[in-house]
C-alpha atoms as a printed R data frame, in Angstrom:
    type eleno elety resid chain resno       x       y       z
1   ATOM     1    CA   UNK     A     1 101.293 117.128 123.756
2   ATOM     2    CA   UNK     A     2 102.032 116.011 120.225
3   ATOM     3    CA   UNK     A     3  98.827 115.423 117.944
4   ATOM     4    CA   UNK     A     4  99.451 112.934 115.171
5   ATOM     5    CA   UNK     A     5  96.428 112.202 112.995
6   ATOM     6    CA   UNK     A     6  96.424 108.783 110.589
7   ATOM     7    CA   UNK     A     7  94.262 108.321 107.625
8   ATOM     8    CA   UNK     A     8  91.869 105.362 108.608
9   ATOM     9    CA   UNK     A     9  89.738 106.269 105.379
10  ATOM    10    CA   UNK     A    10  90.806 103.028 103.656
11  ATOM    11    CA   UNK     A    11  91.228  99.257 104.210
12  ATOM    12    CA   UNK     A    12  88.759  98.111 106.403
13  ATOM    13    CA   UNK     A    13  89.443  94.710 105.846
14  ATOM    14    CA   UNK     A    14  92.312  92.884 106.901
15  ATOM    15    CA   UNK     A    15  94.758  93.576 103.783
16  ATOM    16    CA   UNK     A    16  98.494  94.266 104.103
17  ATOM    17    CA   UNK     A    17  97.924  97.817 104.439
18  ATOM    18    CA   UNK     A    18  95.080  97.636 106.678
19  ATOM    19    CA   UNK     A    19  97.097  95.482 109.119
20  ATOM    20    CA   UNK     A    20 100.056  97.453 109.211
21  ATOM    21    CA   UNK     A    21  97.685 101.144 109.540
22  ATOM    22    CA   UNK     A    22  95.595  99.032 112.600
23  ATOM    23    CA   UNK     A    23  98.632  96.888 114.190
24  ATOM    24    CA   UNK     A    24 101.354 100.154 114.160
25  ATOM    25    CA   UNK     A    25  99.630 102.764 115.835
26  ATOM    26    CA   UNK     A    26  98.581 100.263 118.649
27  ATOM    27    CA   UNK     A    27 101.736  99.550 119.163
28  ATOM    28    CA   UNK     A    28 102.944 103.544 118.981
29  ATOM    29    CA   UNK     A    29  99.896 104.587 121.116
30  ATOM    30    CA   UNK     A    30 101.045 101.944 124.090
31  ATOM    31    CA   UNK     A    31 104.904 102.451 123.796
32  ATOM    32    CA   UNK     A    32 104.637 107.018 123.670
33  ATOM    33    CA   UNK     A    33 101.460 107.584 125.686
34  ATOM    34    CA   UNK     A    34 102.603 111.351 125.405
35  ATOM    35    CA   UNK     A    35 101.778 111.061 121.989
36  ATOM    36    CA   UNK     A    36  98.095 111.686 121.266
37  ATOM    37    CA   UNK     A    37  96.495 109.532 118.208
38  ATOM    38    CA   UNK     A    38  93.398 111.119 116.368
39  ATOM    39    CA   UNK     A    39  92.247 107.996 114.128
40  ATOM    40    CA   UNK     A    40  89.923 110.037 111.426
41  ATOM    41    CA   UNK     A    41  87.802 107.631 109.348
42  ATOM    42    CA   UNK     A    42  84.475 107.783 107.773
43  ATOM    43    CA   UNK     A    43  81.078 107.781 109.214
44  ATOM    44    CA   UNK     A    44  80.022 104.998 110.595
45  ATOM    45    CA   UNK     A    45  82.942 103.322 110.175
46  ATOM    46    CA   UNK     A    46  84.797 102.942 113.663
47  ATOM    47    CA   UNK     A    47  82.823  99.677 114.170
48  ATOM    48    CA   UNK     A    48  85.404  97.745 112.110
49  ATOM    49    CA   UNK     A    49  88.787  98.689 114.502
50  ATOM    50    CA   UNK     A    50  87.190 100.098 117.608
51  ATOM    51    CA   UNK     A    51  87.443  97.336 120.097
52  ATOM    52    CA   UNK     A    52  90.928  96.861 118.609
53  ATOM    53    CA   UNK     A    53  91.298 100.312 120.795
54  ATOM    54    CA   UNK     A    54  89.269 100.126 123.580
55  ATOM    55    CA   UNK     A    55  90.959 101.793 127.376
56  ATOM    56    CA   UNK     A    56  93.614 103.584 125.052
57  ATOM    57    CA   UNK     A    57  93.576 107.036 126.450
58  ATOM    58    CA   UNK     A    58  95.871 108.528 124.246
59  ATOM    59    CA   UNK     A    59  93.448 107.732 121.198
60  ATOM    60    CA   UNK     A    60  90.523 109.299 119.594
61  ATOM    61    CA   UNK     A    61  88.767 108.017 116.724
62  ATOM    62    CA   UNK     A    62  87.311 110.994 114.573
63  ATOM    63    CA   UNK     A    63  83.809 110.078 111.939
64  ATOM    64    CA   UNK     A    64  84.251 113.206 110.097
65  ATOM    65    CA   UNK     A    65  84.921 111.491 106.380
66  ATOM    66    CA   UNK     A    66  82.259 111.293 103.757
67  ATOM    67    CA   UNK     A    67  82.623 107.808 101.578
68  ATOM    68    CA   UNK     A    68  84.584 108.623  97.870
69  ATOM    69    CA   UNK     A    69  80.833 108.167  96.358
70  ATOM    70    CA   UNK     A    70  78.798 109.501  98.436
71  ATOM    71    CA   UNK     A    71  77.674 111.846  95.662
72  ATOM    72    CA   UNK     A    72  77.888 108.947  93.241
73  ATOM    73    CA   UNK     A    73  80.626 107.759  90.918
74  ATOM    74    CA   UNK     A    74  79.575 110.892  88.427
75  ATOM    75    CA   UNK     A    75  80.469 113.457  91.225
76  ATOM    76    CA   UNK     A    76  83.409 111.764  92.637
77  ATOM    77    CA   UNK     A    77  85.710 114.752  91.981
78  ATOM    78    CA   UNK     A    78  83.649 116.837  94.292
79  ATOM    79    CA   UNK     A    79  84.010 114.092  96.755
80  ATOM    80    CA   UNK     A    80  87.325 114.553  96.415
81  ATOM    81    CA   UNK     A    81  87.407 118.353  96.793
82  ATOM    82    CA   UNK     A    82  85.028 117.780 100.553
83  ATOM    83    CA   UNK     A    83  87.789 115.597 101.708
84  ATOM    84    CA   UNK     A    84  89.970 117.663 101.047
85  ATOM    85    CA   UNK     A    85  88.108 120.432 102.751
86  ATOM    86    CA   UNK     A    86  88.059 118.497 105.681
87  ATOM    87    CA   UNK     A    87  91.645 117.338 106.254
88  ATOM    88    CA   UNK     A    88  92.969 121.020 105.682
89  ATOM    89    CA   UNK     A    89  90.614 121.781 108.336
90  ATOM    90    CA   UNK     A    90  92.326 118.740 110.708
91  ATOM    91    CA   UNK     A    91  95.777 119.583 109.658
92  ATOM    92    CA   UNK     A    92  95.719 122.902 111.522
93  ATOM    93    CA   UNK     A    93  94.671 121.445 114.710
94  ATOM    94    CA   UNK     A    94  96.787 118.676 114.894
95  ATOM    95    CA   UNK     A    95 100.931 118.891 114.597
96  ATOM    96    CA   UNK     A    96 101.671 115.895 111.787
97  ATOM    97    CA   UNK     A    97  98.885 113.385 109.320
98  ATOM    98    CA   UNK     A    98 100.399 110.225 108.262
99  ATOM    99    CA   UNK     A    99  98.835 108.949 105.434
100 ATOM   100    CA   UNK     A   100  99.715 104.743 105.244
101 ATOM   101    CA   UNK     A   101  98.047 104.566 101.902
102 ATOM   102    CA   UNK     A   102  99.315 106.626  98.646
103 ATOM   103    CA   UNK     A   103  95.924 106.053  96.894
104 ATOM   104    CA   UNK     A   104  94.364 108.134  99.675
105 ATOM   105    CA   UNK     A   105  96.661 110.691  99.869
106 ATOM   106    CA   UNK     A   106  95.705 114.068 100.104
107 ATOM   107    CA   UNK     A   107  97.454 116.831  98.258
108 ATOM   108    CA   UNK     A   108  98.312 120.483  99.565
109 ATOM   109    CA   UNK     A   109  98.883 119.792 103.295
110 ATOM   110    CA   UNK     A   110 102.463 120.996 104.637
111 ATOM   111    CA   UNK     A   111 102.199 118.672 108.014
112 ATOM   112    CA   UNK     A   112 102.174 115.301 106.405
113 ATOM   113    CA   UNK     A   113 104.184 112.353 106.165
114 ATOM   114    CA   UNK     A   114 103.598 108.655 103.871
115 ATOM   115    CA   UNK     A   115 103.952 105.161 103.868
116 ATOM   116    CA   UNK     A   116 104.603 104.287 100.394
117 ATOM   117    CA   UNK     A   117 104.309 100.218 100.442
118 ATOM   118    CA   UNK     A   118 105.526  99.878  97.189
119 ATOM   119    CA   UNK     A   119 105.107 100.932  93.086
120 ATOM   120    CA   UNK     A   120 103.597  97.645  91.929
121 ATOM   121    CA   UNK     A   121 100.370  99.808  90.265
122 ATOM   122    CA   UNK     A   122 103.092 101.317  87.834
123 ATOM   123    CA   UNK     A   123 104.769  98.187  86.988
124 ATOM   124    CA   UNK     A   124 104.120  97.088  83.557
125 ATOM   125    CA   UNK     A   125 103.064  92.902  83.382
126 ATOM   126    CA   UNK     A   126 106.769  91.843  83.749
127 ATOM   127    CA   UNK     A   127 107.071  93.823  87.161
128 ATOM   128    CA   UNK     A   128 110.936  94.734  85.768
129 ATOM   129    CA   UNK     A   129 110.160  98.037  84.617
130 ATOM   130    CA   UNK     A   130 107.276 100.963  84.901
131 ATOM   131    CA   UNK     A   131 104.906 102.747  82.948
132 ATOM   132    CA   UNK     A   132 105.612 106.025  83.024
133 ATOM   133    CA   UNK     A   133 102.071 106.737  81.664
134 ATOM   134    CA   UNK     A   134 100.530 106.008  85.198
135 ATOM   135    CA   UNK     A   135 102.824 108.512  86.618
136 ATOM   136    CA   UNK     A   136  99.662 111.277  86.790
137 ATOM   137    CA   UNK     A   137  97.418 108.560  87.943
138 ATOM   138    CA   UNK     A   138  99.024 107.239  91.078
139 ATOM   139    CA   UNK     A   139 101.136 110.258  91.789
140 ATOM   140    CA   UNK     A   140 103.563 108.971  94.027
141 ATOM   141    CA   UNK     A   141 105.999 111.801  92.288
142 ATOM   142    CA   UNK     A   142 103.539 114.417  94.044
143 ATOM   143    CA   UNK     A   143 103.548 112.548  97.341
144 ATOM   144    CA   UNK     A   144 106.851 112.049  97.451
145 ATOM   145    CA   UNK     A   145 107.658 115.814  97.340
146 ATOM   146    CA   UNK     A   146 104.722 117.079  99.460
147 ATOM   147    CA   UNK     A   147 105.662 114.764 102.485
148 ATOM   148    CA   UNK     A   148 107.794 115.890 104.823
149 ATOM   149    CA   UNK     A   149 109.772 112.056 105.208
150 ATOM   150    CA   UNK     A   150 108.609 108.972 103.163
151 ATOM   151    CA   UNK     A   151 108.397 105.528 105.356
152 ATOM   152    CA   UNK     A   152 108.738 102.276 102.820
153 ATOM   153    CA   UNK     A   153 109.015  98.943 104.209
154 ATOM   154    CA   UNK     A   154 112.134  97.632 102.659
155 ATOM   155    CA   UNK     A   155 115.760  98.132 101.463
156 ATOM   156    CA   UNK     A   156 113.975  96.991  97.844
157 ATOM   157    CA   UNK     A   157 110.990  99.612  97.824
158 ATOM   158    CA   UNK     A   158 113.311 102.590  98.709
159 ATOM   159    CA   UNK     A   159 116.349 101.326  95.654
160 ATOM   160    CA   UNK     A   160 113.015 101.408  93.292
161 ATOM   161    CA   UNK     A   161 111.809 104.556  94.276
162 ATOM   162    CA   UNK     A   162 115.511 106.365  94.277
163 ATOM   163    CA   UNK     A   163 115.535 104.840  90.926
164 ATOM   164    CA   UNK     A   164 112.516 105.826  89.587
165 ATOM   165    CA   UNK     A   165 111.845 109.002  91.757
166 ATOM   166    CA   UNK     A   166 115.217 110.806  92.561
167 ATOM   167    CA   UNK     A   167 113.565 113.587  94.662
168 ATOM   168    CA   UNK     A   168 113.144 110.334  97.327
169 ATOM   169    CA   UNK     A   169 116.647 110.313  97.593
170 ATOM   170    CA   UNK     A   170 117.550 111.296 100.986
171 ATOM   171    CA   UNK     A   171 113.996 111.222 102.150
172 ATOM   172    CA   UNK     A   172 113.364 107.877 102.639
173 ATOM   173    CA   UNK     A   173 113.480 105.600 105.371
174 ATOM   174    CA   UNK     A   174 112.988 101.728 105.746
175 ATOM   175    CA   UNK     A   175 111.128 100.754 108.412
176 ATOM   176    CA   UNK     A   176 110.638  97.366 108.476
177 ATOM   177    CA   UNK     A   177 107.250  95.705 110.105
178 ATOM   178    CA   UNK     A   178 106.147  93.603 112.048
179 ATOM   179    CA   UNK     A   179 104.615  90.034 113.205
180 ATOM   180    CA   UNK     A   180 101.060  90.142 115.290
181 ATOM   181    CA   UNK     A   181 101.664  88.326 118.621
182 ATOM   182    CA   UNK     A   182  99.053  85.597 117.942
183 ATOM   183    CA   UNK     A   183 101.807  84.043 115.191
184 ATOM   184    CA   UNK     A   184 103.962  81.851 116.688
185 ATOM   185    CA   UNK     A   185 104.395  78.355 117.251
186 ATOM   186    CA   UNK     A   186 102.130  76.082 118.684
187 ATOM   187    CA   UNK     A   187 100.536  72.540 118.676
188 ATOM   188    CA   UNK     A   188  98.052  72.226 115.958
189 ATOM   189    CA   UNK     A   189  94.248  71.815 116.579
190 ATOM   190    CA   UNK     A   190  93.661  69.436 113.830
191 ATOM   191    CA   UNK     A   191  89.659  70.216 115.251
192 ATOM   192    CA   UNK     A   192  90.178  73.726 113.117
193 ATOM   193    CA   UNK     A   193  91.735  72.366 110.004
194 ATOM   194    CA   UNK     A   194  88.968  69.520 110.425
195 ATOM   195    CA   UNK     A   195  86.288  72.687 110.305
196 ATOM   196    CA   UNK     A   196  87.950  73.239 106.597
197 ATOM   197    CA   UNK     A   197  87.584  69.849 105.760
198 ATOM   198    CA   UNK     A   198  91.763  69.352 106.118
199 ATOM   199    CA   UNK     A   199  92.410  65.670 107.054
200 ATOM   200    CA   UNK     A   200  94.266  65.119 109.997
201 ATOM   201    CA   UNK     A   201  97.538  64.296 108.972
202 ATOM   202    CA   UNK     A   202  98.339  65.194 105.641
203 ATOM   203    CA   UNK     A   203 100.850  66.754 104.564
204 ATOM   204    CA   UNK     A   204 100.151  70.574 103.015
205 ATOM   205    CA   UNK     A   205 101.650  73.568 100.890
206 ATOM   206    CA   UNK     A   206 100.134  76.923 102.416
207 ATOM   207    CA   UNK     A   207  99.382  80.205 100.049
208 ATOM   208    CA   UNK     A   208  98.199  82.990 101.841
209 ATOM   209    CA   UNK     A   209  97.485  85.983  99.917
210 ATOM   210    CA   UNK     A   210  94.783  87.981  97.548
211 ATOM   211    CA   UNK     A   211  93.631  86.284  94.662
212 ATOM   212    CA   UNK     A   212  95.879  88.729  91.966
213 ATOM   213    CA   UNK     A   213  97.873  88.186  88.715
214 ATOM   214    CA   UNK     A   214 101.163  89.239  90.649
215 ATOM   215    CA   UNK     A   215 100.603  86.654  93.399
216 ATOM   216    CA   UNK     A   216 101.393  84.298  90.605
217 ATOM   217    CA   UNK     A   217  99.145  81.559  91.721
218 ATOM   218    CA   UNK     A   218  98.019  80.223  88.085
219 ATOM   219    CA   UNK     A   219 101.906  79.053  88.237
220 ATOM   220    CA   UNK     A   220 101.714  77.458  91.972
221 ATOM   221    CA   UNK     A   221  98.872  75.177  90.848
222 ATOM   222    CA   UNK     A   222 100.478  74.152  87.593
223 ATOM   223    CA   UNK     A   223 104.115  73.619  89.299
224 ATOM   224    CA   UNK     A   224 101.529  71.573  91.791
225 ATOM   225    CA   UNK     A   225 100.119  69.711  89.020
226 ATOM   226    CA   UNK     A   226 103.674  68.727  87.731
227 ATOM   227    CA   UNK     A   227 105.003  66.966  90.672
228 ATOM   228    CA   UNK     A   228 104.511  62.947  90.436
229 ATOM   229    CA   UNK     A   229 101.594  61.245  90.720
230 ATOM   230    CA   UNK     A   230 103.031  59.319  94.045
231 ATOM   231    CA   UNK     A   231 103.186  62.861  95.784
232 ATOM   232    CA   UNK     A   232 100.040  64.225  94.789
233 ATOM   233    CA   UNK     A   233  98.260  61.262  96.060
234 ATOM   234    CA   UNK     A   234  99.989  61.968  99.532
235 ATOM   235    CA   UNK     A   235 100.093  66.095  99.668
236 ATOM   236    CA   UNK     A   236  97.556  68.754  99.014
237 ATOM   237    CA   UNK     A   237  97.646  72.250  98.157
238 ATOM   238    CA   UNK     A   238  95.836  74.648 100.599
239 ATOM   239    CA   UNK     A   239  94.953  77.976  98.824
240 ATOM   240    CA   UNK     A   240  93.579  80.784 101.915
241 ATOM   241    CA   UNK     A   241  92.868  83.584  99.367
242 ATOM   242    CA   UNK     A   242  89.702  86.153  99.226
243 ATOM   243    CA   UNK     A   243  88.644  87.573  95.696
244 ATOM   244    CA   UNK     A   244  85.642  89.029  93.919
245 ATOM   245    CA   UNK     A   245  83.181  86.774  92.084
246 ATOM   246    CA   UNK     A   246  84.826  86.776  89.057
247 ATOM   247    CA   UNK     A   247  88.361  85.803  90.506
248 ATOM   248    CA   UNK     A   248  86.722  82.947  92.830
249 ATOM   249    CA   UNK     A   249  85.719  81.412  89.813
250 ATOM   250    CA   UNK     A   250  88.700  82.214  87.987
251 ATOM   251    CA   UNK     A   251  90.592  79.372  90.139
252 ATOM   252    CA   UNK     A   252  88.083  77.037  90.339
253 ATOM   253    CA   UNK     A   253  88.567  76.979  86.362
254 ATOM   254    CA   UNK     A   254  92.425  76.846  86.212
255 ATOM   255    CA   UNK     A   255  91.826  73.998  88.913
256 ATOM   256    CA   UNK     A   256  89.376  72.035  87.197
257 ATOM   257    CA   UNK     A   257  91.901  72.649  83.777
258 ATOM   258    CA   UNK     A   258  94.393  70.924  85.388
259 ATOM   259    CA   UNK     A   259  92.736  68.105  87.001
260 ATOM   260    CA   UNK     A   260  93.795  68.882  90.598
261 ATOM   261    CA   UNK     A   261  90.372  69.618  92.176
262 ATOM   262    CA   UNK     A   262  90.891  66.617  94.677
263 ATOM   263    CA   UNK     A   263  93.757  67.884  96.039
264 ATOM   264    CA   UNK     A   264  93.318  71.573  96.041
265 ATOM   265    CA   UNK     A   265  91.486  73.419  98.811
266 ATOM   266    CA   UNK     A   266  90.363  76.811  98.170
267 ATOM   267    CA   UNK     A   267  89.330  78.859 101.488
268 ATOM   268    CA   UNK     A   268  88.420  82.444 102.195
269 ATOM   269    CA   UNK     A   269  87.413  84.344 105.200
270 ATOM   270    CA   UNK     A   270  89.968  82.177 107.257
271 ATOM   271    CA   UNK     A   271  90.469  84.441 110.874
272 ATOM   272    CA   UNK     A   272  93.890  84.526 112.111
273 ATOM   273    CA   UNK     A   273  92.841  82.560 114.890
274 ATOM   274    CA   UNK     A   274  92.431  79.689 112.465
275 ATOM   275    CA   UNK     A   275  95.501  80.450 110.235
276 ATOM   276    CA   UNK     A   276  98.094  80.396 113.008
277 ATOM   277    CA   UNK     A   277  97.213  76.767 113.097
278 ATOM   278    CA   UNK     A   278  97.660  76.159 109.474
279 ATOM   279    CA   UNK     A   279 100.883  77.793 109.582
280 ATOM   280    CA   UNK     A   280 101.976  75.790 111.748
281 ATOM   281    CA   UNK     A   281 100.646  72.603 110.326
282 ATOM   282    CA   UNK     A   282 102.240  72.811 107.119
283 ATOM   283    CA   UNK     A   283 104.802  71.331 105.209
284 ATOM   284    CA   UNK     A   284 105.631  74.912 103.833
285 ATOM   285    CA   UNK     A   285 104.458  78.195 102.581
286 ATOM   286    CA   UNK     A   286 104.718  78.949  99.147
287 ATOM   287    CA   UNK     A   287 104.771  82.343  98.478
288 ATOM   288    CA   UNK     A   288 106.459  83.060  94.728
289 ATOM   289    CA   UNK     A   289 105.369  86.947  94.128
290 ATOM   290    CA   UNK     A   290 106.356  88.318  90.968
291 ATOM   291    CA   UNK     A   291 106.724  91.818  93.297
292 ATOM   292    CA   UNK     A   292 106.158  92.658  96.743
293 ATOM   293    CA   UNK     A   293 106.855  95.532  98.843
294 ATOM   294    CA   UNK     A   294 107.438  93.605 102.555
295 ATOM   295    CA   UNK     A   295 105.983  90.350 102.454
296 ATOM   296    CA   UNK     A   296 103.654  89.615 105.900
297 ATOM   297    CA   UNK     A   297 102.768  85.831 105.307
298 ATOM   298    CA   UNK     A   298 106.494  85.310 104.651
299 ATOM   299    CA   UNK     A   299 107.430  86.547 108.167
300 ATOM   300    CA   UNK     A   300 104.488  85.716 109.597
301 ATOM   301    CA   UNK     A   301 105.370  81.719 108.862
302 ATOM   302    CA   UNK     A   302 108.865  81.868 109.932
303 ATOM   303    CA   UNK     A   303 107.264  82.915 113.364
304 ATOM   304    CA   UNK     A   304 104.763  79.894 113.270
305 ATOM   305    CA   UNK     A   305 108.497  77.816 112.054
306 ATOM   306    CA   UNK     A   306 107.056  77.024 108.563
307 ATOM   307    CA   UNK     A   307 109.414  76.981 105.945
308 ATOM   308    CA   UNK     A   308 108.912  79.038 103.012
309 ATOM   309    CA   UNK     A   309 109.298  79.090  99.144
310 ATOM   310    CA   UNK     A   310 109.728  82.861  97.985
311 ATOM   311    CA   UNK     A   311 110.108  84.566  94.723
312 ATOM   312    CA   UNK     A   312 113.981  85.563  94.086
313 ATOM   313    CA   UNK     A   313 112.928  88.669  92.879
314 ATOM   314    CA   UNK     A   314 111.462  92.348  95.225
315 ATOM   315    CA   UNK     A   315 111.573  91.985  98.620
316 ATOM   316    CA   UNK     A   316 111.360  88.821  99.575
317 ATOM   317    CA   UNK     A   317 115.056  87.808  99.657
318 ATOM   318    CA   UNK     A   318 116.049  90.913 101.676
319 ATOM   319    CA   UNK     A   319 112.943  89.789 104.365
320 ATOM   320    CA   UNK     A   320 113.912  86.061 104.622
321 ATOM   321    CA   UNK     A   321 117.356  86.945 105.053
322 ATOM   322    CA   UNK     A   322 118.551  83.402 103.923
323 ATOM   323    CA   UNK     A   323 115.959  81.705 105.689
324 ATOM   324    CA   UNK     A   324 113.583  80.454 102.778
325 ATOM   325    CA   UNK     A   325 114.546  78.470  99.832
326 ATOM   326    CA   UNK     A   326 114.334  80.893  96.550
327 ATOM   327    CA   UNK     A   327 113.073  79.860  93.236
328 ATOM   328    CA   UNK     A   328 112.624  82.039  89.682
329 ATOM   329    CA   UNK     A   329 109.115  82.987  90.136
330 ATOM   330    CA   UNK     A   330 109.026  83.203  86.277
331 ATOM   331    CA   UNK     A   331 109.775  79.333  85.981
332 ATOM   332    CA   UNK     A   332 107.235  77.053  86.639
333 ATOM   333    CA   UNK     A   333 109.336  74.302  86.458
334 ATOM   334    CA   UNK     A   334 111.946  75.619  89.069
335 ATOM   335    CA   UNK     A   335 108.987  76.525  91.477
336 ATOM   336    CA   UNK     A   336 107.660  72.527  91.174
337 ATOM   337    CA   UNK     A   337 110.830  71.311  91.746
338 ATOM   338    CA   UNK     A   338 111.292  73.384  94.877
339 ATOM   339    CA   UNK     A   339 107.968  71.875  96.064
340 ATOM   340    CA   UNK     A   340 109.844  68.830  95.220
341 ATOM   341    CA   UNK     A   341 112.936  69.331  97.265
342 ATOM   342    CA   UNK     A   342 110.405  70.259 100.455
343 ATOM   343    CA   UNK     A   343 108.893  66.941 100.620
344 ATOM   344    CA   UNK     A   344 111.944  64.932 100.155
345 ATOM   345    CA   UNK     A   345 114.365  66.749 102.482
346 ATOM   346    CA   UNK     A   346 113.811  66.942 106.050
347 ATOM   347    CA   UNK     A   347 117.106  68.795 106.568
348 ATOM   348    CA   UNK     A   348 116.099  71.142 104.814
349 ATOM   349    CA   UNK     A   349 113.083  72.186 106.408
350 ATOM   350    CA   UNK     A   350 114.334  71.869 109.774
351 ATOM   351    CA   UNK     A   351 117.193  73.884 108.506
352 ATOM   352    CA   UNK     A   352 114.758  76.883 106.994
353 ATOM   353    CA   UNK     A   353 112.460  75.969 110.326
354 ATOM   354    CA   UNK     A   354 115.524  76.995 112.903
355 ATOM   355    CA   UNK     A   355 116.463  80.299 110.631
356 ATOM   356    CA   UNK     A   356 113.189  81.652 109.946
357 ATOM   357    CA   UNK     A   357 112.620  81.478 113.581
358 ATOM   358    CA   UNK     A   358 115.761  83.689 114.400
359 ATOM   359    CA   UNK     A   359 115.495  86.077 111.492
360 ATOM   360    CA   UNK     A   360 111.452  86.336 112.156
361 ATOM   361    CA   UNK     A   361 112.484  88.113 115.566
362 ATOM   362    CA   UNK     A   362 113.755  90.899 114.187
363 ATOM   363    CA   UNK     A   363 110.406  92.227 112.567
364 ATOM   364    CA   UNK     A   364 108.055  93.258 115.428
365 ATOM   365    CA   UNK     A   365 105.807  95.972 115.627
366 ATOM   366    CA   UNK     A   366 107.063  97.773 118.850
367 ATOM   367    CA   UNK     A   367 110.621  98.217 116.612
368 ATOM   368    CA   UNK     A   368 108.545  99.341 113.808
369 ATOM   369    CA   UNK     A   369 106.512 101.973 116.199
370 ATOM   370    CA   UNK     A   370 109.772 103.507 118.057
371 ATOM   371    CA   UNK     A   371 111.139 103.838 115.017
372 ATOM   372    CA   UNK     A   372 108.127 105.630 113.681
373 ATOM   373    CA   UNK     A   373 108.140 107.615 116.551
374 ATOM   374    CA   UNK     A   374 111.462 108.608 115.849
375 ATOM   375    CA   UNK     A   375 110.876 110.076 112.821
376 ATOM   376    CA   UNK     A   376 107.552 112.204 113.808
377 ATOM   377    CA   UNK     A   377 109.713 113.518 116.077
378 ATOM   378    CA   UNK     A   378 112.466 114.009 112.881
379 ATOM   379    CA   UNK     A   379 109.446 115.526 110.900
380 ATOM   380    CA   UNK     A   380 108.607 118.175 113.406
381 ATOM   381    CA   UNK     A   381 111.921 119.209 114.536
C-alpha cells in the first residue's frame, strides 16, 4: 500500500490554501482507497479538520508537530531544526510528503513533492515584476529543485515560475482545483442575509476575500463611490472579508473617507453555509486582484450563477475562460464603470450567468484528486 503523508502544519482556518490542503485529499482518500493518507499536524490540533474525516479508513491523522514558537520567537530556529527532525523521521516510513504550502516546506527530504500556489510574496508593489532580494527568504528556488514534481494551479503560475525559475521547466504541472459541493445554485433565504442586516431585495456587489493590499479593495470602494447618486441610493456594496485589528479598522476609515458607510456592509466570519446564499443573491462578484494564483470565489460564483468582475491581469482570465467581464484592475475608473455596465445590462449578466455555469464545471475536486493521484504515482515510478 502506498503511504502519502501531507503537511497539515499550517492553515487552520479556512484560507485558499487551507481549503484546497482539507477539500483535495478528501476527495483523493474517497476516489484511491488503496492509497493510505497520514495527515501530520501539530498537537492538539486535529480538532479543527477531524470530523471533516470521520469513517475514512484509509486516513490517519498524526499530532507529532511542535508549534514554530513553541520555544518562543527568540528560539525559533531551533524550532525549525525539531521539525525538521521529525519529518526526516516520517519520510522514511512513508513512500511520498506533499507539502501544499511553500512557507512550510521542509528542506533535505528526497520523497517530497509541492504545491506552489503562486510567487505573489516576491512581487514588488506593482505585482509586474519580482524582487530578487526575497529570493533567500521564500526559497521557492530551493523547493523547486528539492521536489520531485511541482503542482501550481494555473497555466499563469507555471509561465511565472518558468520565467523566473528555469529549473521548473519541465517539472511543473497545472492542476487546476476545484468547487466544494455546497456552491451551487439555489433559492435565496433572504432569513440569512436578514441575520447580516441585508434587506430583502436589494440589489448587491459581493467581495469575498482577505482584507490585503493586492485584493485591491481601497479601489472597489472608491470605483463604488463614483457611480451616480441614483444607483447608490438603490445598490449596496457587501464586503465578506476577515483581517487583523488594524486592517478592520483600516476599511472602516477608507469607508467613512468616502462617505459610503450607508451603503457598505462589512462582514467577517461568514460560514459557507451562509455565503452560498449571498452568492447567489447578488447582482455580481467583484473580484479585481492585482495577482492571484487560481482564484476560488471566482469559480466558486460561477457555480452559484453570479456574474463576476475580474482583474485582466494573473489568473483570473485563464479561470473564467470568457465567462466574467474584465476590467484594468489598475483603473479605478474602468472598474466603476464595469459596476456600471452590471446594473444596466441584463443581457449581460444572464449572458456571464449561462457561461460561468458551463465553464465552472470543469473545476471540481475529484479531477483535481485523480490527477494528483496521477502524478504520486509519476513521482514514485
Amino acid at each position: 500500500m502506498t503511504i502519502v503523508g501531507v503537511d497539515f502544519t499550517h492553515n487552520y482556518n479556512y484560507g485558499g490554501i487551507g481549503t484546497y490542503t482539507r477539500e483535495l485529499v478528501r476527495e483523493m482518500s474517497l476516489l484511491h482507497p488503496e492509497v493510505h493518507f497520514w495527515l501530520v499536524t501539530q498537537f492538539n490540533k486535529s480538532i479543527r479538520f477531524k470530523e471533516l474525516y470521520a469513517g475514512i479508513e484509509n486516513i490517519d491523522i498524526k499530532e507529532m508537530m511542535p508549534s514554530n514558537l513553541f520555544l518562543g520567537k527568540g528560539l525559533k530556529n531551533a524550532a525549525d531544526l525539531v521539525r525538521r527532525c521529525i519529518w526526516q523521521q516520517v519520510s522514511q516510513k512513508i513512500d511520498l510528503i506533499h507539502f501544499t504550502y511553500p512557507d512550510y516546506y521542509v528542506s533535505g527530504l528526497n520523497n517530497s513533492i509541492s504545491t506552489i500556489h503562486d510567487i505573489i510574496p516576491l512581487y514588488i508593489s506593482k505585482y509586474k515584476d519580482i524582487d530578487r532580494q526575497k529570493l533567500g527568504k521564500y526559497r521557492i528556488d530551493k523547493i523547486i529543485r528539492e521536489s520531485r514534481r511541482v503542482i501550481v494551479p494555473s497555466k499563469f503560475v507555471k509561465g511565472e515560475l518558468e520565467k523566473y525559475f528555469p529549473l521548473s521547466i519541465g517539472k511543473t504541472f497545472v492542476i487546476y482545483e476545484g468547487i466544494k459541493d455546497l456552491f451551487k445554485c439555489c433559492s435565496v433565504d433572504y432569513e440569512v442575509l436578514r441575520k447580516y442586516a441585508i434587506p430583502k431585495g436589494m440589489p448587491f456587489y459581493l467581495y469575498v476575500s482577505r482584507l490585503e493590499q493586492r485584493k485591491n479593495l481601497d479601489y472597489i470602494l472608491e470605483a463604488f463611490r463614483m457611480l451616480p447618486n441614483s444607483y447608490r441610493k438603490e445598490v449596496s456594496l457587501v464586503v465578506i472579508g476577515n483581517g487583523n485589528e488594524r486592517l478592520v479598522v483600516a476599511l472602516r476609515n477608507k469607508i467613512l473617507e468616502l462617505g459610503i458607510e450607508r451603503s457598505v456592509y462589512h462582514l467577517q466570519g461568514v460560514p459557507d453555509v451562509d455565503l452560498l446564499h449571498f452568492y447567489n443573491a447578488a447582482t455580481a462578484l467583484v473580484f479585481v486582484s492585482y495577482s492571484e494564483g487560481f482564484g476560488l470565489p471566482l469559480v466558486e460564483a460561477m457555480n452559484c450563477g453570479c456574474p463576476s468582475i475580474i482583474s485582466n491581469v494573473s489568473s483570473l482570465p485563464e479561470v473564467a475562460d470568457g465567462a466574467a467581464l474584465l476590467v484594468d484592475p489598475y483603473n479605478v475608473e474602468q472598474i466603476s464603470h464595469g459596476m456600471e455596465r452590471m446594473i444596466d445590462d441584463s443581457n449581460l449578466r444572464e449572458k456571464l450567468k449561462n457561461k460561468g455555469l458551463m465553464v465552472a464545471k470543469r473545476y471540481t475536486w475529484s479531477k483535481a484528486a485523480s490527477e494528483t493521484i496521477a502524478l504520486y504515482q509519476q513521482a514514485l515510478a
